[in-house]
KOLLUMDREN-773180 format. One line per field, with one value per atom (N, C-alpha, C): residue number from 1; atom name; x, y negated, z. Coordinates in Angstrom, 1 decimal. Layout:
N
num <- c(NUM, ...)
atomo <- c(CA, ...)
x <- c(X, ...)
y <- c(Y, ...)
z <- c(Z, ...)
This chain:
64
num <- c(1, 1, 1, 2, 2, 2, 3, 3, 3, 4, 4, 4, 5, 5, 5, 6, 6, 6, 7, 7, 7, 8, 8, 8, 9, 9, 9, 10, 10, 10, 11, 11, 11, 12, 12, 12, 13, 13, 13, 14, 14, 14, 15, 15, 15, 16, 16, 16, 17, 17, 17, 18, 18, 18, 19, 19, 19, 20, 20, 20, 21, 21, 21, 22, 22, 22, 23, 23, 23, 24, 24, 24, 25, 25, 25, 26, 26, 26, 27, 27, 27, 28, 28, 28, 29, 29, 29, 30, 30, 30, 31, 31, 31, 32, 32, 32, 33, 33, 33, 34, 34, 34, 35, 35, 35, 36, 36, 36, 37, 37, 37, 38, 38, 38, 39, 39, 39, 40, 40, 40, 41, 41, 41, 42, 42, 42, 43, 43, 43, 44, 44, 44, 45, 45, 45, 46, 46, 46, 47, 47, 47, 48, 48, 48, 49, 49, 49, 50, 50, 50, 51, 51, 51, 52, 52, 52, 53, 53, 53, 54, 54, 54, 55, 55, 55, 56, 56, 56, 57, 57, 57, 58, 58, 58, 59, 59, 59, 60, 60, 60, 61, 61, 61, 62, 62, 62, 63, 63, 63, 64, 64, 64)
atomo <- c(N, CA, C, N, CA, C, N, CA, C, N, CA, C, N, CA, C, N, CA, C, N, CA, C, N, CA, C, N, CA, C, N, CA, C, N, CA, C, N, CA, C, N, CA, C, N, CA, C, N, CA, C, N, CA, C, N, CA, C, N, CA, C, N, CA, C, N, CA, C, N, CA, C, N, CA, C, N, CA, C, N, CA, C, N, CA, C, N, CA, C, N, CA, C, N, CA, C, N, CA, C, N, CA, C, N, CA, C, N, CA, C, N, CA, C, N, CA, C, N, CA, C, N, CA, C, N, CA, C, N, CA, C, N, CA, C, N, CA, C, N, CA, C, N, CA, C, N, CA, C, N, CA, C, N, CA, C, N, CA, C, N, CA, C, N, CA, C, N, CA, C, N, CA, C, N, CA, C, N, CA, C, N, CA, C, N, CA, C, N, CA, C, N, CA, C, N, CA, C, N, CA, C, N, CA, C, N, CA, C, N, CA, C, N, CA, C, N, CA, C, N, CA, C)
x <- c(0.8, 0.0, 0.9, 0.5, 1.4, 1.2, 2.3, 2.1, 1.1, 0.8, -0.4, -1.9, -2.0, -3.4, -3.2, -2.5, -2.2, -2.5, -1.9, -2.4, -3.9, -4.6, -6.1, -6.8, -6.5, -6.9, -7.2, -8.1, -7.9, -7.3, -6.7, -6.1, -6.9, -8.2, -8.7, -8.7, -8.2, -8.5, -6.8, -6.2, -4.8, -4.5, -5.0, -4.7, -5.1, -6.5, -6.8, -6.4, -5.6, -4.9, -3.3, -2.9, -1.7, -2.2, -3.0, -3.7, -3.5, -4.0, -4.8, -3.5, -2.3, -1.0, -0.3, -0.2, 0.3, -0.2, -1.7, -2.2, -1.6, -1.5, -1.2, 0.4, 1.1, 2.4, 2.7, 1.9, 1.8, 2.1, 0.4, 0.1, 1.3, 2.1, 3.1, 4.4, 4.7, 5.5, 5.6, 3.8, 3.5, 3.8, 3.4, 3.4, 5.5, 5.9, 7.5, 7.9, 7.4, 7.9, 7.5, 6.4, 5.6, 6.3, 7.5, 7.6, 6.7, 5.3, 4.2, 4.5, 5.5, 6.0, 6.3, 6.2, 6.5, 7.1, 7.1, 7.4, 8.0, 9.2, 9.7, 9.3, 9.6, 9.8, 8.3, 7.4, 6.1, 6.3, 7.3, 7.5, 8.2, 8.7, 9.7, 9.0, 7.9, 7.0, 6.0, 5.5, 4.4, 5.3, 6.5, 7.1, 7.0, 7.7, 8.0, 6.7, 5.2, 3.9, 3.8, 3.8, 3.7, 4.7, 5.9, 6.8, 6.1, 5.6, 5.3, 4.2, 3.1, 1.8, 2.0, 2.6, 3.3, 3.9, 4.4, 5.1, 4.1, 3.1, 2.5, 1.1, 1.5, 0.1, 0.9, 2.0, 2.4, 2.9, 2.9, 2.8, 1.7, 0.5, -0.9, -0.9, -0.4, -0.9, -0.2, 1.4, 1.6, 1.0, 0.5, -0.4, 0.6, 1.3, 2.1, 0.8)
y <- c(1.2, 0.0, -1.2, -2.6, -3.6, -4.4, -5.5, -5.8, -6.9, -7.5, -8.2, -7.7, -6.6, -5.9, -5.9, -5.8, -5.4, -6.9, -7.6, -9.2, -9.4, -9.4, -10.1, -8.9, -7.8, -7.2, -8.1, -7.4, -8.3, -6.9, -7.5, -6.7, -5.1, -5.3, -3.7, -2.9, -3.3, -2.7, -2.0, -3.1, -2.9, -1.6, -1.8, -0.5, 0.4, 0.9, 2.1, 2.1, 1.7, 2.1, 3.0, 2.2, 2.4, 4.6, 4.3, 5.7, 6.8, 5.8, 7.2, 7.2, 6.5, 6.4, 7.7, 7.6, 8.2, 9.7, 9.7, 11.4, 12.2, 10.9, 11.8, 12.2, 11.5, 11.9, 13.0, 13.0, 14.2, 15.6, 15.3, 16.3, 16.9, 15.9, 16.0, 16.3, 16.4, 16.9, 18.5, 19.0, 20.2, 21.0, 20.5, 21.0, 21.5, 20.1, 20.5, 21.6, 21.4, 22.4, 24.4, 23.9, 25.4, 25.7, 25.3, 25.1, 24.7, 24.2, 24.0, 22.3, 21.7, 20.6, 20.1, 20.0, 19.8, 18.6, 17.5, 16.1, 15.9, 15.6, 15.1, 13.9, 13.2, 11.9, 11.2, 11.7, 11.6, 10.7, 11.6, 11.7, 10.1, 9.4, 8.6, 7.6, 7.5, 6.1, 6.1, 7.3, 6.9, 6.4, 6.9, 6.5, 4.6, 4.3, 2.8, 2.4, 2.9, 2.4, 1.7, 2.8, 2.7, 1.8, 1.3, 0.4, -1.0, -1.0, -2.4, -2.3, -1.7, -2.2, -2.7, -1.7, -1.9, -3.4, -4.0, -5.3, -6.3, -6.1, -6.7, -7.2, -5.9, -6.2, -7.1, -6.6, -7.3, -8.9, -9.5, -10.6, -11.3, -10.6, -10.9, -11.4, -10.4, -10.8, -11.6, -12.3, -13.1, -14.3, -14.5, -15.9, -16.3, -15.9, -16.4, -16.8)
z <- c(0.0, 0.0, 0.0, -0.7, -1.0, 0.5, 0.5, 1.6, 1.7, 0.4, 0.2, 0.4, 0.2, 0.4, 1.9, 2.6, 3.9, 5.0, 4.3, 5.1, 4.5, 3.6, 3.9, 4.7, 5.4, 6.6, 7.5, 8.4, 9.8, 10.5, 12.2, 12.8, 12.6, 13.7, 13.7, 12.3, 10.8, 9.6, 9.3, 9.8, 9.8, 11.0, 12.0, 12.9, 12.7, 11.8, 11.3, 10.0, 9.2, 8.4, 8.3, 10.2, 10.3, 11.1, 11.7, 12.0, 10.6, 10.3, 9.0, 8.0, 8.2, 7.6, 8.8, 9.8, 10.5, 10.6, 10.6, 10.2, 9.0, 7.9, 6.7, 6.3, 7.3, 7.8, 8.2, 9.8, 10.1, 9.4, 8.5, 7.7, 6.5, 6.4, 5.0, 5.9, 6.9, 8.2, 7.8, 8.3, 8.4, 7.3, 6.0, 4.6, 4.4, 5.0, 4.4, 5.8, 6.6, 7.8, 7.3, 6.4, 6.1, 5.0, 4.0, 3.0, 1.7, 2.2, 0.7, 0.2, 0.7, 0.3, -0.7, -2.4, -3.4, -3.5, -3.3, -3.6, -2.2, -1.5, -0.4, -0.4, -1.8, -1.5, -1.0, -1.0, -0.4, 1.2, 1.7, 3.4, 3.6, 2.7, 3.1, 2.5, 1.5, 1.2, 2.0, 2.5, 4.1, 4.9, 5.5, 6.7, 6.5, 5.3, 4.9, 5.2, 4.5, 4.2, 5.6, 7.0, 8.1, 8.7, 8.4, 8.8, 8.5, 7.3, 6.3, 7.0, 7.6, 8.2, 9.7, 10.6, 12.0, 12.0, 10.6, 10.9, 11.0, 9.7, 9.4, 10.7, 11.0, 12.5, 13.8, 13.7, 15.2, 14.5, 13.3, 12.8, 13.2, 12.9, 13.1, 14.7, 15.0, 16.8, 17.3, 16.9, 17.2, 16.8, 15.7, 15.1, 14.2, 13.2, 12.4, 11.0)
């Protein structure tokens, strides 16, 4: 997700995004742990996705 889509959120939209980023993490954890993993690089543009939302929210709550 761009980080522009990410700012006209409001906070609560941005925190269940960063959830539902973090489930599907999870889930792509599980897949390479079981070997059904095809695409690694999957694992490391959620991880970022989840970086780039995390910042984006605690920007918000400071009032920038």
């Amino acid at each position: 997700m761009k980080a522009a889509e990410l700012r006209q959120k409001d906070v609560a939209g941005i925190e269940a995004e960063v959830k539902a980023l973090q489930r599907a993490h999870f889930g792509l954890r599980m897949q390479k742990a079981t070997q059904q993993l095809n695409n690694t690089t999957t694992l490391r543009s959620t991880r970022r996705d989840i970086a780039r939302a995390k910042t984006i929210l605690a920007e918000k709550r400071v009032g920038k």
